[in-house]
Backbone bond lengths (Angstrom), bond angles and torsions (degrees), N, CA, C in turn:
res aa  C-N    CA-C-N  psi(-1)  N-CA   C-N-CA  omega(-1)  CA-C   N-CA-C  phi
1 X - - - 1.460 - - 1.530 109.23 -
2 X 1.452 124.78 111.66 1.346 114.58 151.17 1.713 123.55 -85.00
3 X 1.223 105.18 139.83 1.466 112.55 168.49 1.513 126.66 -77.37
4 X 1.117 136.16 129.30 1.481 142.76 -172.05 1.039 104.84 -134.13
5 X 1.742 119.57 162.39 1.748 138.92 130.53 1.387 95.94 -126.63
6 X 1.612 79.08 177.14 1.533 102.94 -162.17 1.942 96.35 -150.85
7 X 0.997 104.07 103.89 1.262 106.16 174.23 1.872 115.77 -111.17
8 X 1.020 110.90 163.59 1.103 124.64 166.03 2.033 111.21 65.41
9 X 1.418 120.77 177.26 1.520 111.33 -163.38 1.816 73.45 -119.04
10 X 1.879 74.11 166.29 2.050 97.80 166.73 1.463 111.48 104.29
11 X 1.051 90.56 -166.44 1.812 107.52 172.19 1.554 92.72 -42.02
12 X 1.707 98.06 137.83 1.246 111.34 164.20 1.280 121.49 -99.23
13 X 2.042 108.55 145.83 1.626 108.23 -175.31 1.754 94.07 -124.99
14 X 1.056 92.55 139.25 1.809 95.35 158.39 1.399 123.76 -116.75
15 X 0.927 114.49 137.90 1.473 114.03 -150.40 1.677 94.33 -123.96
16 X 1.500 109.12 121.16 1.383 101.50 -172.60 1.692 107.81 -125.00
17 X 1.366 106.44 134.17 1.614 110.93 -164.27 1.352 112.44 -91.38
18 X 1.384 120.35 -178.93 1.797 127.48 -157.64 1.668 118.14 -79.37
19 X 0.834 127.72 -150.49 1.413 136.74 146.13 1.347 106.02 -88.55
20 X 1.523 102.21 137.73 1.660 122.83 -178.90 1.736 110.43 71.41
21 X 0.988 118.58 -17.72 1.697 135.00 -162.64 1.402 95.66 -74.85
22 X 1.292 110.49 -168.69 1.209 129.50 164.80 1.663 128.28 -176.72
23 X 1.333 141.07 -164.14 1.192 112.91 -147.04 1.613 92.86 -82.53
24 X 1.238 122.55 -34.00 1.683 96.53 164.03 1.119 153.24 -0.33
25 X 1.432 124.76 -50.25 1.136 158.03 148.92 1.617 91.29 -12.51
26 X 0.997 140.59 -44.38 1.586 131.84 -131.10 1.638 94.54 -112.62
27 X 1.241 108.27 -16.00 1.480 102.35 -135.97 1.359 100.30 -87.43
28 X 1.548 128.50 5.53 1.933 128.49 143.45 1.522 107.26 -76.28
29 X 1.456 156.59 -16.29 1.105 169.42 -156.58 1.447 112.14 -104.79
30 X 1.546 110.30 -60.76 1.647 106.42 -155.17 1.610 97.98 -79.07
31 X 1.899 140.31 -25.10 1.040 118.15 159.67 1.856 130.37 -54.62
32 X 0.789 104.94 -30.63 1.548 111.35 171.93 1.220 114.06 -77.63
33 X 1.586 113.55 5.88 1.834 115.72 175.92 1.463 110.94 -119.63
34 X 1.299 112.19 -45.06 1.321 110.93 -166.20 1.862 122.13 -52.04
35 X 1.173 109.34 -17.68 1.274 116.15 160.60 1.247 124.84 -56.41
36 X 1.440 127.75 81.47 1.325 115.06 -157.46 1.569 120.64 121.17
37 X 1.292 94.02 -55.42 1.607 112.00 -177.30 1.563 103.96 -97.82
38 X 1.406 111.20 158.54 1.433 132.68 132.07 1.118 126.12 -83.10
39 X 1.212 114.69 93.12 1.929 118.63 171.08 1.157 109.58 -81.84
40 X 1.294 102.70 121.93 1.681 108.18 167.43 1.410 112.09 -117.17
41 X 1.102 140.84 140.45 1.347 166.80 -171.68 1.030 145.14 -109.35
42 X 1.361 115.02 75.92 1.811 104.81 -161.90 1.658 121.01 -120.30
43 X 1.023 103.57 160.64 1.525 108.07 172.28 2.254 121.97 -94.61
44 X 1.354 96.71 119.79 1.557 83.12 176.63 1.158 128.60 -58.62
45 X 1.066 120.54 178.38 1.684 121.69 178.15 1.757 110.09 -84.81
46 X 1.403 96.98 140.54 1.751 114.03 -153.79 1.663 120.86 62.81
47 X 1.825 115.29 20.43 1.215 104.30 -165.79 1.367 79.01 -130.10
48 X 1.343 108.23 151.20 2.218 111.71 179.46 1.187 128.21 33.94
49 X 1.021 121.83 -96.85 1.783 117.09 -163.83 1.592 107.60 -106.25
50 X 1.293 105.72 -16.14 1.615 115.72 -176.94 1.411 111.36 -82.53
51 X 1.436 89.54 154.61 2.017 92.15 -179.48 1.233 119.87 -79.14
52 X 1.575 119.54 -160.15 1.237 119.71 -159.62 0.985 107.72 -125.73
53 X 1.498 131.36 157.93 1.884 123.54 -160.69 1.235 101.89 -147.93
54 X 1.419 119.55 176.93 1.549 119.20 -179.85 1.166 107.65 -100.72
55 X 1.672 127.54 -3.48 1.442 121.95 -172.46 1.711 95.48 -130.93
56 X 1.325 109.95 110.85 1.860 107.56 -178.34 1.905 87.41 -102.95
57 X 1.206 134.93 39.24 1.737 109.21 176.55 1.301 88.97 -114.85
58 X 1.683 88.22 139.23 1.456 99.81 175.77 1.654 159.78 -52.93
59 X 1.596 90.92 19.94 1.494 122.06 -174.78 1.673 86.53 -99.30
60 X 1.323 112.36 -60.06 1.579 106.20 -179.98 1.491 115.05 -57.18
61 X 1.418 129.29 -25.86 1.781 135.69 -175.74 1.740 94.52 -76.02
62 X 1.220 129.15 -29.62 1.546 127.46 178.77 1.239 99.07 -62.79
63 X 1.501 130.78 -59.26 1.056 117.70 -167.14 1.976 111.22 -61.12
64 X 1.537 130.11 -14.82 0.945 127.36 -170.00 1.685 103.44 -72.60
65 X 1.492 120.13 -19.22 1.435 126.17 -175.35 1.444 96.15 -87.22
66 X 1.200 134.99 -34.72 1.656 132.89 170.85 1.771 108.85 -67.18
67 X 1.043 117.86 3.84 1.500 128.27 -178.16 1.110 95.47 -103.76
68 X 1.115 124.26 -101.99 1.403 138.82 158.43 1.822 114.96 -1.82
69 X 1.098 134.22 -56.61 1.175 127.48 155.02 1.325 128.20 -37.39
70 X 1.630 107.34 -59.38 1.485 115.02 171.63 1.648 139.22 -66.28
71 X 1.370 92.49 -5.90 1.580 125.06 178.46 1.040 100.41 -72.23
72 X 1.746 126.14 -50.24 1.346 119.29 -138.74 1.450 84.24 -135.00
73 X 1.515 120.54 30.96 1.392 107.45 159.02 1.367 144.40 68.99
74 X 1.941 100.08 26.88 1.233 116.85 -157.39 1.131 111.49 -121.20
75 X 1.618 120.55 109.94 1.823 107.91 -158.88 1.618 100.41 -116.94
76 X 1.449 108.10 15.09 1.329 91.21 168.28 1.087 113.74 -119.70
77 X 1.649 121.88 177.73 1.644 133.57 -167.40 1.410 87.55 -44.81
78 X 1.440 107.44 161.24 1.691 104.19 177.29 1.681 86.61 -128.41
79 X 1.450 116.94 167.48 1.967 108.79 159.94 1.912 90.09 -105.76
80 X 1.333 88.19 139.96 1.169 114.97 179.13 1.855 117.98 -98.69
81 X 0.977 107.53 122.36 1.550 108.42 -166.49 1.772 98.49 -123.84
82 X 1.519 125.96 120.60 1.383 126.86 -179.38 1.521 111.76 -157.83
83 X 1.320 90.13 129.38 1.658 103.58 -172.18 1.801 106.64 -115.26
84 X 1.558 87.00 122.12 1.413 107.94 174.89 1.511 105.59 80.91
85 X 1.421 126.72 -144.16 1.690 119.24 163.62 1.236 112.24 -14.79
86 X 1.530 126.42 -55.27 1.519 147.02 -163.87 1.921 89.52 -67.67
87 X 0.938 137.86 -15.32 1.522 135.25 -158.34 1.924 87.86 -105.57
88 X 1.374 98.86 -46.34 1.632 93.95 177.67 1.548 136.84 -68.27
89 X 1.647 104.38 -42.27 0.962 123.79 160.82 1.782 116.25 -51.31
90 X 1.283 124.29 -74.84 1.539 150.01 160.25 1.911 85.10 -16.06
91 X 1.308 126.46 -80.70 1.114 127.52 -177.82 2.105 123.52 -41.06
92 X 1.556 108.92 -36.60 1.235 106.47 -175.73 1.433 98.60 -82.33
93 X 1.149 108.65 -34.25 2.141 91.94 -175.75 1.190 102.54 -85.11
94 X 0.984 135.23 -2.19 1.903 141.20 147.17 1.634 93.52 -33.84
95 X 1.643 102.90 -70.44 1.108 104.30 -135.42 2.117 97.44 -94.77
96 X 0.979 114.82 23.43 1.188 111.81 169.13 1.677 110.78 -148.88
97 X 1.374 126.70 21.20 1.673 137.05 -166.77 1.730 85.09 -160.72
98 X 1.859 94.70 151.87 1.278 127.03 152.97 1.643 114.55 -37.20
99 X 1.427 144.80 107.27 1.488 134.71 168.09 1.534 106.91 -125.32
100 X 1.386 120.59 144.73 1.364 126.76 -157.74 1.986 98.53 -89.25
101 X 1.505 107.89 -31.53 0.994 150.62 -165.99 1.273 147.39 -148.70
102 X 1.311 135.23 134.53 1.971 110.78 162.14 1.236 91.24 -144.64
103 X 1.558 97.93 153.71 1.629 126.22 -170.85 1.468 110.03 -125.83
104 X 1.470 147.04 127.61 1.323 126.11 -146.87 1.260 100.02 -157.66
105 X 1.385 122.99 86.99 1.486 154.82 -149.15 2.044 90.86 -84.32
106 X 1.064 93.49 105.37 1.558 115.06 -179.24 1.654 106.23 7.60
107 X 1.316 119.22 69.40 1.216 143.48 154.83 1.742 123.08 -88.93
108 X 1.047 139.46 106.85 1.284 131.35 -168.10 1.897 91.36 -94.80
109 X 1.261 120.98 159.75 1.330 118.17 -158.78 1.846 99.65 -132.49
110 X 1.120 124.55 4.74 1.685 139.61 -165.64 1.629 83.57 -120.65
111 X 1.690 105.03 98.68 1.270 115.56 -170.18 1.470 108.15 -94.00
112 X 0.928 94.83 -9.15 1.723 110.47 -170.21 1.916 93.62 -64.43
113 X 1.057 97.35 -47.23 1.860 115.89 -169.20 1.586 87.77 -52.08
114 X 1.357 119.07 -67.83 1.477 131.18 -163.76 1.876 113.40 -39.19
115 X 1.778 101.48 -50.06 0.992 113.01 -165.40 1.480 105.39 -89.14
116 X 1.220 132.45 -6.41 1.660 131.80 168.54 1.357 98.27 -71.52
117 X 1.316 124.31 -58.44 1.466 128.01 177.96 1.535 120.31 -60.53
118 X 1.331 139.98 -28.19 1.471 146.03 160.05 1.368 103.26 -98.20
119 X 1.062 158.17 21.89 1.734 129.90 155.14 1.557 99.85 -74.92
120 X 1.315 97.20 -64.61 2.011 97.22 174.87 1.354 115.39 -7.11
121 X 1.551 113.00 -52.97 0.975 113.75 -174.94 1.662 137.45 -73.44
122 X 1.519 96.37 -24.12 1.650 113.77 -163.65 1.869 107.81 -43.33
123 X 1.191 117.87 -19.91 1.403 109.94 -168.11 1.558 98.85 -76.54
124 X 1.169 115.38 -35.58 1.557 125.99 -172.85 1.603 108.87 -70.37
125 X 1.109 112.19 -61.29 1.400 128.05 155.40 1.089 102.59 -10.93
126 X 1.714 123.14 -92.18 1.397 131.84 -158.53 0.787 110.81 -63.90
127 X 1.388 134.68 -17.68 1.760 127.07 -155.97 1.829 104.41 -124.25
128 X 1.133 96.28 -161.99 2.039 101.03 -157.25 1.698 95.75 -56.08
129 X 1.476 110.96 -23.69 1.649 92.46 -157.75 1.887 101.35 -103.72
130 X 1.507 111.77 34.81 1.492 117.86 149.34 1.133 128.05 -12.45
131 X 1.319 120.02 -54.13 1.862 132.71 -161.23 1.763 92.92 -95.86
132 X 1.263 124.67 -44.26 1.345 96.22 159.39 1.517 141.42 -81.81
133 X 1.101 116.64 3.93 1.562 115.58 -171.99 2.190 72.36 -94.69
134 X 1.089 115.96 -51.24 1.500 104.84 -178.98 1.633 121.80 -36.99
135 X 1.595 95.19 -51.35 1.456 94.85 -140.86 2.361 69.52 -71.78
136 X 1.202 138.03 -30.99 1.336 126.58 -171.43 1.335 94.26 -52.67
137 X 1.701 123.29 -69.17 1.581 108.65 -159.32 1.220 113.39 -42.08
138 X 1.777 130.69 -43.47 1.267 128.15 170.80 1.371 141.26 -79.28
139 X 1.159 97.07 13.74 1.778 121.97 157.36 1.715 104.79 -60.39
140 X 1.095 99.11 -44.25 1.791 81.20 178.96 1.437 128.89 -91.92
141 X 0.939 111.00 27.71 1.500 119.36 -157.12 1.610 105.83 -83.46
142 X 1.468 107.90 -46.26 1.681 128.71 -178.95 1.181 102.59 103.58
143 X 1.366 113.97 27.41 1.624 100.53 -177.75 1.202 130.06 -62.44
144 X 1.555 119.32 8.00 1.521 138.58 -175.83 1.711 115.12 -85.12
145 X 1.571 99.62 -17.68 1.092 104.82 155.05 1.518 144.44 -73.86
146 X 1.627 117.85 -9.90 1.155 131.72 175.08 1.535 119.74 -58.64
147 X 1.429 107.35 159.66 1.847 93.29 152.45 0.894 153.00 -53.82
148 X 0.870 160.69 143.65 1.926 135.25 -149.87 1.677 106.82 -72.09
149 X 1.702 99.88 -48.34 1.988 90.11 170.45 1.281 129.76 -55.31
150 X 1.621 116.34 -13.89 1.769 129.61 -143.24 1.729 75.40 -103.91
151 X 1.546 112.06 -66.78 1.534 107.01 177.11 1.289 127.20 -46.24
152 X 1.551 119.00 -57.51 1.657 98.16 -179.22 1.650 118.22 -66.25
153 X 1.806 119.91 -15.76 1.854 110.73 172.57 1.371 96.59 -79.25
154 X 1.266 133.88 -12.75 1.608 111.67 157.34 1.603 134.61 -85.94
155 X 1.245 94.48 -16.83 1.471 97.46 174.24 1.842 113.43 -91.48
156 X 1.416 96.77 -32.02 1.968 96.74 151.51 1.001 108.49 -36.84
157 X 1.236 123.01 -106.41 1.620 143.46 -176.29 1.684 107.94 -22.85
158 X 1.423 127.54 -46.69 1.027 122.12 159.27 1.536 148.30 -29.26
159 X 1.950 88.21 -50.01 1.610 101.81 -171.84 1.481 82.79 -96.03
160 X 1.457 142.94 -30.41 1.394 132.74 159.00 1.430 112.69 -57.87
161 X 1.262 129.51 39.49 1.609 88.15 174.89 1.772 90.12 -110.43
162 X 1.846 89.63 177.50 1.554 99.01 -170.57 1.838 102.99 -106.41
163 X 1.380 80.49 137.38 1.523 76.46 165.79 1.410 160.23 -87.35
164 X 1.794 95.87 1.20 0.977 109.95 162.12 1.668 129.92 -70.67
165 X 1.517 108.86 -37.51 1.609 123.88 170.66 1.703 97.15 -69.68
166 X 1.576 134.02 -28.61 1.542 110.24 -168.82 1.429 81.77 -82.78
167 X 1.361 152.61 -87.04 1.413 153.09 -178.46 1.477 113.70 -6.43
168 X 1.612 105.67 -43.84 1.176 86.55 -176.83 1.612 115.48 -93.15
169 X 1.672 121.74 -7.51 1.174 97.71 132.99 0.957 172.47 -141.29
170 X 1.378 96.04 59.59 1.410 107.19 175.90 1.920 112.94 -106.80
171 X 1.369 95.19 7.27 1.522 104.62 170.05 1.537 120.44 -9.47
172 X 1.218 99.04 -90.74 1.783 117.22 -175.45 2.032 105.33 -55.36
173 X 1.109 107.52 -41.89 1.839 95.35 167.86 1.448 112.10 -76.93
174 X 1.326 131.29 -15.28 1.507 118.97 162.87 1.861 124.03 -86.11
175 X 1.487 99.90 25.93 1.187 111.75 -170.82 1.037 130.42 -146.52
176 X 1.334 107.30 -50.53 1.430 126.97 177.27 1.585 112.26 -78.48
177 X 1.311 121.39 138.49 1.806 121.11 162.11 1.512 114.14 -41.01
178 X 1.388 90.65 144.95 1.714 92.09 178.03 1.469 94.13 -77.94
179 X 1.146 149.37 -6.29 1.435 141.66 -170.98 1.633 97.21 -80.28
180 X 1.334 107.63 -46.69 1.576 127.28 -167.92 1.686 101.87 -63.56
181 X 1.292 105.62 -45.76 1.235 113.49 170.44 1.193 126.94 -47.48
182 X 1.495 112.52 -54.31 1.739 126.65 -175.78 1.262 107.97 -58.90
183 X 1.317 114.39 -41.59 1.510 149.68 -136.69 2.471 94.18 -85.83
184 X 1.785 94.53 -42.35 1.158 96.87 167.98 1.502 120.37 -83.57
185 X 1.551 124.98 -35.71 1.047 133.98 156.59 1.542 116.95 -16.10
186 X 1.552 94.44 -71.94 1.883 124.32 -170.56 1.414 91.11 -63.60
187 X 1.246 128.66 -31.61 1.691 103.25 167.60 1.829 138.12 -74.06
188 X 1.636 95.88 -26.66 1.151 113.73 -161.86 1.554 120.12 -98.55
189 X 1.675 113.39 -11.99 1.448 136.04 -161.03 1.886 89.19 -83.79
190 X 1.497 97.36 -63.87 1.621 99.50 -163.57 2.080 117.19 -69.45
191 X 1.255 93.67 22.03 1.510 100.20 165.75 1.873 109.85 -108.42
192 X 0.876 105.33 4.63 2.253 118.23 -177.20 1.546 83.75 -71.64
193 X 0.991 123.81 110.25 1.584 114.34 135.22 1.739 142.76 -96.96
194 X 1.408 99.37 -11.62 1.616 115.64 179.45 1.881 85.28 -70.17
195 X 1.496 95.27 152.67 1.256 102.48 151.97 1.518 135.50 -58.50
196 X 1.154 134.47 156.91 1.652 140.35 -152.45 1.241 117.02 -152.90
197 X 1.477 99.07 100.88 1.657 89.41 164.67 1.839 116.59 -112.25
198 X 1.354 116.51 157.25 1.252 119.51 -175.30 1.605 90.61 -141.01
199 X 1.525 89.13 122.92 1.541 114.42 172.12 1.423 116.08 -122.41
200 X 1.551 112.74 119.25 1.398 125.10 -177.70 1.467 122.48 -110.19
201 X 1.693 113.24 118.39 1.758 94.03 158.36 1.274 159.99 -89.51
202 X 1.490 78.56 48.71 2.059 105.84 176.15 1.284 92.61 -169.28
203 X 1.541 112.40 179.24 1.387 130.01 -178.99 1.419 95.22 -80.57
204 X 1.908 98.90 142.79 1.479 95.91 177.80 1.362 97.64 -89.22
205 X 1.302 149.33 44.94 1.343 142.83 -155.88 1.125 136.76 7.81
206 X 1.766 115.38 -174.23 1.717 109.93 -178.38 1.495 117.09 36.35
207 X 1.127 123.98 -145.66 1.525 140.70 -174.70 1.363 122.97 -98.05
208 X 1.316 107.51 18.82 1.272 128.45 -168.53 2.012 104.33 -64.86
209 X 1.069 110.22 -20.75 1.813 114.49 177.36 1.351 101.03 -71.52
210 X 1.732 103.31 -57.20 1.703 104.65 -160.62 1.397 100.75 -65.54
211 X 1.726 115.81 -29.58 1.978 98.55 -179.23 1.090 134.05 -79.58
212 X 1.742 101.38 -1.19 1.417 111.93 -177.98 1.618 98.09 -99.15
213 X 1.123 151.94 -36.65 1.030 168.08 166.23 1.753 120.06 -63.36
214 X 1.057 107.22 -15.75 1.708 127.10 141.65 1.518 122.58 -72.26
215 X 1.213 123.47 -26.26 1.111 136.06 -175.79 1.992 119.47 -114.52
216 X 1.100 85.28 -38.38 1.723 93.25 164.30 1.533 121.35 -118.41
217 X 1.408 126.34 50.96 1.395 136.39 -157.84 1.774 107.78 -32.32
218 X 1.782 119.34 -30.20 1.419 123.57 -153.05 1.678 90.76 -86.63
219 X 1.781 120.83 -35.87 1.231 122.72 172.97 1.358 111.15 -6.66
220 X 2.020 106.40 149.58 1.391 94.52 165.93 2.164 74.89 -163.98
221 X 1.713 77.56 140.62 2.441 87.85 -149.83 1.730 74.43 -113.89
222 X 1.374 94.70 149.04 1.260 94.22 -173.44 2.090 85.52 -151.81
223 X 1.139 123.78 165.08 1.543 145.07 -176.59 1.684 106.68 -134.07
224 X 1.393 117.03 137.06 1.548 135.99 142.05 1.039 111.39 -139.93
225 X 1.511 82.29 84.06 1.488 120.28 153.85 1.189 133.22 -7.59
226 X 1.568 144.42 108.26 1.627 131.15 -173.46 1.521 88.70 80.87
227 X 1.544 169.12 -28.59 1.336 127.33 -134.21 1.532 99.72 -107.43
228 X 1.611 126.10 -17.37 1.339 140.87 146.92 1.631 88.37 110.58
229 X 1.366 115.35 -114.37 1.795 101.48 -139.72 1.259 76.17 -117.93
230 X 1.446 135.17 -54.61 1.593 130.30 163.25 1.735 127.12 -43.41
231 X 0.898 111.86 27.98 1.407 111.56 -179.70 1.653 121.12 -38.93
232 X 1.390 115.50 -34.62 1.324 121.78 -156.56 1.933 89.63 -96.12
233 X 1.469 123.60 -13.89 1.345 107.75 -179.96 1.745 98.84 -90.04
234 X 1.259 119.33 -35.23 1.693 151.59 -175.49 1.826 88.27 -39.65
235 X 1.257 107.91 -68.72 1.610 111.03 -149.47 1.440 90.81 -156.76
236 X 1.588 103.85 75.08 1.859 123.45 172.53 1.671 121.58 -63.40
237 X 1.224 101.52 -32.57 1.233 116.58 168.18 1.503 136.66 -79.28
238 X 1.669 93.33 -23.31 1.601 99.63 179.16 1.712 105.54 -91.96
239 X 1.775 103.63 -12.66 1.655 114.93 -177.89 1.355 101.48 -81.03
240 X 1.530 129.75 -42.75 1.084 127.95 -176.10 1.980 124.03 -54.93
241 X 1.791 93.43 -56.28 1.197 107.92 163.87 1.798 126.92 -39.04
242 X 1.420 88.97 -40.97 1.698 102.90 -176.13 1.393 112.57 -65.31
243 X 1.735 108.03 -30.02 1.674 114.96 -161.59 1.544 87.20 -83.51
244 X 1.377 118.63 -44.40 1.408 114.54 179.84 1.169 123.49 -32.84
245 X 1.571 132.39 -79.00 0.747 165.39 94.91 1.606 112.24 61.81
246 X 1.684 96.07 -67.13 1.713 110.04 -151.62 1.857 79.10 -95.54
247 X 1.204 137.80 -24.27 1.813 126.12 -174.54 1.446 98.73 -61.21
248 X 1.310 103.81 141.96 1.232 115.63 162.66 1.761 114.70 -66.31
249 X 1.300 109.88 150.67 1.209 107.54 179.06 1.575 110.86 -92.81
């Protein structure tokens, strides 16, 4: 069972949330949308109100947005909006389903990068001291920038999260070569045809624009600057405006 809402009439958005998160995440955003829009809101599988599955990698969480659509009776392209995990996921049913749109909330997509920086870690990961090799990966996030309520339900959920759903997904980057990685990437990017935007709050570094932009030519990478990995809780209004904005009419 995944859990959803659906607020507001119009064009439909799906709004897909982080690792450990849940549809919360949205809930400074989707009032400044629903005018116009259909926001829908969901939780992944093993994340909030939704159940628990034997496959948490994010090829299996795409299919949870093809659920979720059909639940609520929605047979056309939808724009897909997902921050963090939600940016990866949002991206694979891009790239294998109808999308009106995608919006890709400081997700870097060159997995290879991800997994040089977390294998180090995998022993910590798997074993008793989980919540700290966690709570390190999310040391960089900027989550100090949030609102003070937005920060402590993320840092809840944080020191709550389970480790069987983070393991399971981050499976294939605690395992696989980052070459192998890129290598799946470079297959799966140049099937997106909706337009794409990816908005980051920091530089994704190196050449990381031109390789994504080799691969998704329609891309368009955009930065707010200082707001860290939460951007869309940071400055809801300046995220909203942007989604406006960047949909095709």
């Amino acid at each position: 069972m995944i859990a959803w809402d659906s607020q507001g009439d119009g064009v439909p958005i799906v709004f897909v949330h982080g690792i450990t998160d849940n549809r919360h995440t949205w809930h400074r955003v989707v009032p400044l949308l629903q005018d116009g829009f259909r926001c829908v809101t969901l939780d992944l599988r093993g994340h909030g109100e939704s159940s628990d599955a034997d496959d948490y990698s994010a090829f299996a969480m795409a299919d949870d947005i093809a659920t979720v659509l059909d639940e609520a009776g929605i047979d056309e392209p939808p724009i897909l909006v997902g921050h963090s995990l939600g940016g990866a996921v949002v991206t694979i049913y891009a790239a294998s389903r109808p999308a009106r749109a995608v919006v890709n909330v400081d997700q870097p997509l060159r997995l290879g990068d991800f997994a040089r920086a977390l294998q180090p870690m995998a022993s910590m990961l798997r074993g008793p001291d989980f919540h700290q090799a966690l709570q390190l990966v999310f040391a960089a996030l900027g989550i100090d920038k949030l609102p003070p309520d937005d920060r402590a339900w993320a840092e809840d959920l944080h020191a709550r999260a389970r480790q069987d759903v983070v393991l399971g997904v981050w499976g294939d980057v605690l395992t696989a070569t980052p070459e192998d990685l890129d290598a799946l990437v470079g297959q799966l990017l140049p099937h997106i045809e909706a337009p794409y935007l990816a908005i980051h709050g920091a530089d994704p570094g190196g050449d990381y624009v031109t390789w994504l932009q080799a691969l998704v030519p329609q891309v368009t990478v955009e930065r707010f600057d200082g707001d860290g990995h939460y951007l869309h809780l940071v400055e809801p209004e300046r995220f909203a405006s942007r989604v406006r904005t960047f949909l095709p009419s």
